[in-house]
C-alpha positions as CSV (number, residue, x, y, z in Angstrom):
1,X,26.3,22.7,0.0
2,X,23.6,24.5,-1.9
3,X,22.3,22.7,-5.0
4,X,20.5,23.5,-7.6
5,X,16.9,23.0,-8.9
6,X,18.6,19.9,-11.6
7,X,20.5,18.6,-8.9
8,X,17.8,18.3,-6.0
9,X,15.6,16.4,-8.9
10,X,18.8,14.6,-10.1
11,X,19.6,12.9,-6.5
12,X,15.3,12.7,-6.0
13,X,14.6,10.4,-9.4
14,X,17.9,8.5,-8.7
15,X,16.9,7.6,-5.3
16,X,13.5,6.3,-6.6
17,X,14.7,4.0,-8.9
18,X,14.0,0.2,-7.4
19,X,14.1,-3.0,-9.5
20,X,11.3,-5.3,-10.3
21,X,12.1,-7.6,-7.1
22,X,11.9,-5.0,-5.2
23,X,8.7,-3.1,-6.6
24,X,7.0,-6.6,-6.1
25,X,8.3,-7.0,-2.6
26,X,6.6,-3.5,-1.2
27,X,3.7,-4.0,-3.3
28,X,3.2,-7.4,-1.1
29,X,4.3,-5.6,2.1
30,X,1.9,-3.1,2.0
31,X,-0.8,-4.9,0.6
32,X,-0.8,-6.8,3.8
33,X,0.0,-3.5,6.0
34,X,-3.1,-2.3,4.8
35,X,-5.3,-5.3,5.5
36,X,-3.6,-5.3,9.4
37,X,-4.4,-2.1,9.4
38,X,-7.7,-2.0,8.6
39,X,-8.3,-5.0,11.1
40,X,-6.6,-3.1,13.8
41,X,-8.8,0.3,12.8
42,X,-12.1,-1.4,12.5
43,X,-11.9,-4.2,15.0
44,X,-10.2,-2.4,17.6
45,X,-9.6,1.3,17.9
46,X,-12.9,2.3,16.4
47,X,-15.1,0.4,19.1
48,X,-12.8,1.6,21.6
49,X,-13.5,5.1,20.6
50,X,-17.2,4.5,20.2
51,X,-18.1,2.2,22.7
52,X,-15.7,2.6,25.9
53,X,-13.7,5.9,25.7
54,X,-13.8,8.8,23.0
55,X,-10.7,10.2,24.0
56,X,-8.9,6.9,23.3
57,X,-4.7,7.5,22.3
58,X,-4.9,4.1,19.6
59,X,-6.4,6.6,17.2
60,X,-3.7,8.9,15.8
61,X,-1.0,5.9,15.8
62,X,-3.6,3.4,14.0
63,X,-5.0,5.9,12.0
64,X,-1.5,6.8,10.9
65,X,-0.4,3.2,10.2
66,X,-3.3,3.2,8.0
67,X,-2.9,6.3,6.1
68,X,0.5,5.6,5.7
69,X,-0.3,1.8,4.1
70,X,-2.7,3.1,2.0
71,X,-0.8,5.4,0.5
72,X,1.8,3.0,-0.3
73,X,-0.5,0.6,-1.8
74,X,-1.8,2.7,-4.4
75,X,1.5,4.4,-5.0
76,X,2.7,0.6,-5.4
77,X,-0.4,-0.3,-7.5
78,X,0.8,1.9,-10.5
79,X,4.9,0.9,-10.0
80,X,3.8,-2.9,-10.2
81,X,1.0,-2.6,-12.9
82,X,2.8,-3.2,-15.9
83,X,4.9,-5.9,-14.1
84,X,1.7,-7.6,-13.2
85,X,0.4,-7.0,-16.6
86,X,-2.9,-5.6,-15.6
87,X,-5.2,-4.0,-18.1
88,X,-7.1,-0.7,-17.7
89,X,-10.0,-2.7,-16.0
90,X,-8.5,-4.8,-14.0
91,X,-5.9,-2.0,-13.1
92,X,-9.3,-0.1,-11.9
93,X,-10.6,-3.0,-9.8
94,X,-7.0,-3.2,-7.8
95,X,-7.4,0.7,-6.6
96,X,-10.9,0.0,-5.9
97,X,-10.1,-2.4,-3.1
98,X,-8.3,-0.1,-1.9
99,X,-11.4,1.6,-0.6
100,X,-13.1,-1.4,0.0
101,X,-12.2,-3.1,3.5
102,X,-10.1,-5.9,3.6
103,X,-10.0,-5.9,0.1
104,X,-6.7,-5.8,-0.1
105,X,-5.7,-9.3,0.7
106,X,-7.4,-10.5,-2.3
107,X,-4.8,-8.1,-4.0
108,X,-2.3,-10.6,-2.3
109,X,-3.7,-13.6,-2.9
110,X,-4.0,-12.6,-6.6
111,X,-0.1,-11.4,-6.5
112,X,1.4,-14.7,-5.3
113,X,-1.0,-16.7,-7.6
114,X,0.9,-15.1,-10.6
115,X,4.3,-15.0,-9.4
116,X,3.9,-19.0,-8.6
117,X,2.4,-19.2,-12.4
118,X,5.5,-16.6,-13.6
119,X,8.6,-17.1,-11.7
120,X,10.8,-14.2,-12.8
C-alpha cells in the first residue's frame, strides 16, 4: 500500500483531531506528569548521580519521562489556549513555568479553578 504525499498528511491531520474534553484532559495529565517528573529528576536521580554513583541507570528513564512530559505540556499549552481563554500575556506566563520547576502545578491549580467556575 503506497500512498501519496495528500494521503499520508490526510490520515496525519485526521488522527490529530481531539475534542475539547479531551484537549483539557491531556493538558491536566501532563501538567501533573511534568511536576512528578521534575520531583522525581530533582529530588531523586540527580543526587543519586551527584552524590552516591555517577553511573546511576535512573537517568535516561527519568530524564525521558521528563522530556517526554514537557513536550506535551507545551504542545498542550497552545491546543488548550483558546479554550482557556488566555491572552498573549498570560499565554506567555503558562510556557514560562514550563521552565520554572514545579511550576507546573500552579498551571493545574489554575485549570481546575476555571473549569469549576465554567463547567462546559
Amino acid at each position: 500500500m503506497d500512498l501519496d504525499r495528500t494521503e499520508r498528511k490526510d490520515i496525519f491531520v485526521k488522527n490529530l483531531k481531539m475534542d475539547e474534553k479531551s484537549k483539557k484532559k491531556y493538558f491536566n495529565l501532563f501538567c501533573i506528569a511534568e511536576f512528578i517528573s521534575c520531583f522525581l529528576l530533582f529530588c531523586i536521580a540527580m543526587p543519586i548521580k551527584y552524590g552516591v554513583d555517577e553511573e546511576t541507570w535512573l537517568m535516561f528513564p527519568i530524564g525521558l519521562f521528563h522530556g517526554v512530559a514537557f513536550m506535551g505540556y507545551v504542545l498542550f499549552a497552545f491546543l488548550v489556549k483558546k479554550i482557556y481563554r488566555w491572552d498573549d500575556e498570560e499565554f506567555a506566563f503558562i510556557l514560562m513555568f514550563a521552565f520554572i520547576p514545579f511550576a507546573t502545578w500552579l498551571v493545574h491549580k489554575k485549570v481546575k479553578k476555571f473549569e469549576q467556575e465554567n463547567p462546559s
